[in-house]
N, C-alpha and C positions, 0 to 999 in steps of 0.2 A: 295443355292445349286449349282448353276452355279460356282460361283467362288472357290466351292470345288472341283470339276468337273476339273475344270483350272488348276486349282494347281495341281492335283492329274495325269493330262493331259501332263503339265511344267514337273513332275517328271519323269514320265517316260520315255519322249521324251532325259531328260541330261541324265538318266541313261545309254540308250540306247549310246549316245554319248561316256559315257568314257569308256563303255566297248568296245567300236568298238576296240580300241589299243590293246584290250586283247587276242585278237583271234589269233592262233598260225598258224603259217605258215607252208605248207604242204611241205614235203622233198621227194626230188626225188633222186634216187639214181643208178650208173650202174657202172656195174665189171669195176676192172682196165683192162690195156690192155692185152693180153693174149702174152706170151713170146712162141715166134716158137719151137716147138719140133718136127722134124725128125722123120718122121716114112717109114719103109722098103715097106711096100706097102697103096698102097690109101685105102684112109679110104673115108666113107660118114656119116656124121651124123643124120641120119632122126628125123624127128619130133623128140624130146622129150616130154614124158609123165609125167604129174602130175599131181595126182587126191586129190578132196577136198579143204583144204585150202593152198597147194602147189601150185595150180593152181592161188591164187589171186596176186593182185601185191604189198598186204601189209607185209611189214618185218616181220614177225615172230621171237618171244621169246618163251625160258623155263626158269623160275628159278628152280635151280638146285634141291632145297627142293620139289618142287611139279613136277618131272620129267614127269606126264602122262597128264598134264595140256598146251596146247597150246597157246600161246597168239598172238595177233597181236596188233602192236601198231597204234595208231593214230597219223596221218600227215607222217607218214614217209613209203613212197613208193617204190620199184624198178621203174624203166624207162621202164620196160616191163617185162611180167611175168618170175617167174624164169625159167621156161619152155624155153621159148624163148633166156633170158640172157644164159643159159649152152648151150643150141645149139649153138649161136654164137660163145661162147668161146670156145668152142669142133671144132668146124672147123677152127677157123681162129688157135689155137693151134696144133693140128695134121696136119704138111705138110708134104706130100710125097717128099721122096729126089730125085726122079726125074719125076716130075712133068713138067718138058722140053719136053721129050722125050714120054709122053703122048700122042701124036699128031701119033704116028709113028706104035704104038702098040698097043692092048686093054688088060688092065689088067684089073684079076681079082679084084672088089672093094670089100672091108669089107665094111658091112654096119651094124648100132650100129643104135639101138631107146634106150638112155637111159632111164631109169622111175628117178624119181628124188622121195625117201625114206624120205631125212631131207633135209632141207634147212633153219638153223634157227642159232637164238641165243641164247647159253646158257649162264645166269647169275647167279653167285657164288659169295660170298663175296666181293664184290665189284669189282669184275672183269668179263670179255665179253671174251667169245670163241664162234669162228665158229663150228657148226657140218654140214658138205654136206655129203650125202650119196646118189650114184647113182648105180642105179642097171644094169647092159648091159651085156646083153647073157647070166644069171645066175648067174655074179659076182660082188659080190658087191667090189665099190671102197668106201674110207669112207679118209675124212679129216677133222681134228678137228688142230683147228688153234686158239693159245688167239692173240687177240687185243692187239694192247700194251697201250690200257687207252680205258675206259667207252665210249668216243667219238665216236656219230656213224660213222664219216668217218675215224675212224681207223676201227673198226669193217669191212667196208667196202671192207678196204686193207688187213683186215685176210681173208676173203670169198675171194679175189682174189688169195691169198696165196694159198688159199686149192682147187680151182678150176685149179690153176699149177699143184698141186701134184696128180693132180687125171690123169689129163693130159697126166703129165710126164709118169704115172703106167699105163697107157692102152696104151703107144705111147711101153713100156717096155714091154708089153703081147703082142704086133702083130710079 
């Protein structure tokens, strides 16, 4: 009994061994850099809101066939919530064009708390688009942006795509 014990003991411990290599490595991930857009007067970006599973730090999917179906995948992360990543893109993006002369005068600041709608990926036939949807002061901004291949870090450079153009559209509403 002992030496079936042994073996049964031996086995598990190699088993345990070759699957160690198998374990998948967790991906981190953060927007590209945010391209300056000019805006007429100062903007502030407060908190951003996200409620639910907008708030976690795991990427979010839709496939396209099951649209009211959420998913989040395993191992692959933002760098910090999207909450946090669109705040920082939203301020280092909107600069006031005279932010020099600042110092001299006190202007009125806009100030924006986006809520963050969608932040995901949609998958279609073997292809990846971005959907961001932000909501600020009642209007929604919406960028739907394809990947140019399945690769999350193109994926990646589409979400940065569409977080310019939303950019660009509220730097165009002030």
């Amino acid at each position: 009994m002992k030496q079936i014990w042994t073996v049964v003991l031996a086995l598990m411990l190699t088993a345990c061994g070759f699957s160690a290599g198998n374990i998948p490595a967790d991906h981190f991930y953060r927007l590209p850099a945010a391209k300056p857009v000019v805006t007429a007067v100062p903007v502030t970006i407060q908190s951003v809101r996200a409620d639910g599973i907008y708030n976690e730090r795991a990427l979010l999917f839709v496939e396209s066939a099951r649209p009211l179906e959420l998913k989040r995948y395993d191992y692959h992360f933002w760098s910090q919530t999207p909450a946090k990543l669109t705040q920082s893109y939203l301020s280092t993006c909107l600069v006031y064009a005279g932010a020099e002369h600042m110092t001299d005068i006190t202007l009125q600041t806009r100030q924006w708390t986006p809520v963050i709608e969608s932040f995901e990926r949609v998958l279609e036939s073997g292809k990846a688009q971005v959907l961001v949807k932000l909501r600020i002061n009642q209007r929604l901004y919406e960028a739907n942006v394809m990947a140019t291949s399945m690769e999350m870090h193109d994926t990646i450079e589409a979400y940065g795509q569409a977080m310019q153009t939303i950019c660009e559209a509220m730097a165009r509403d002030l």
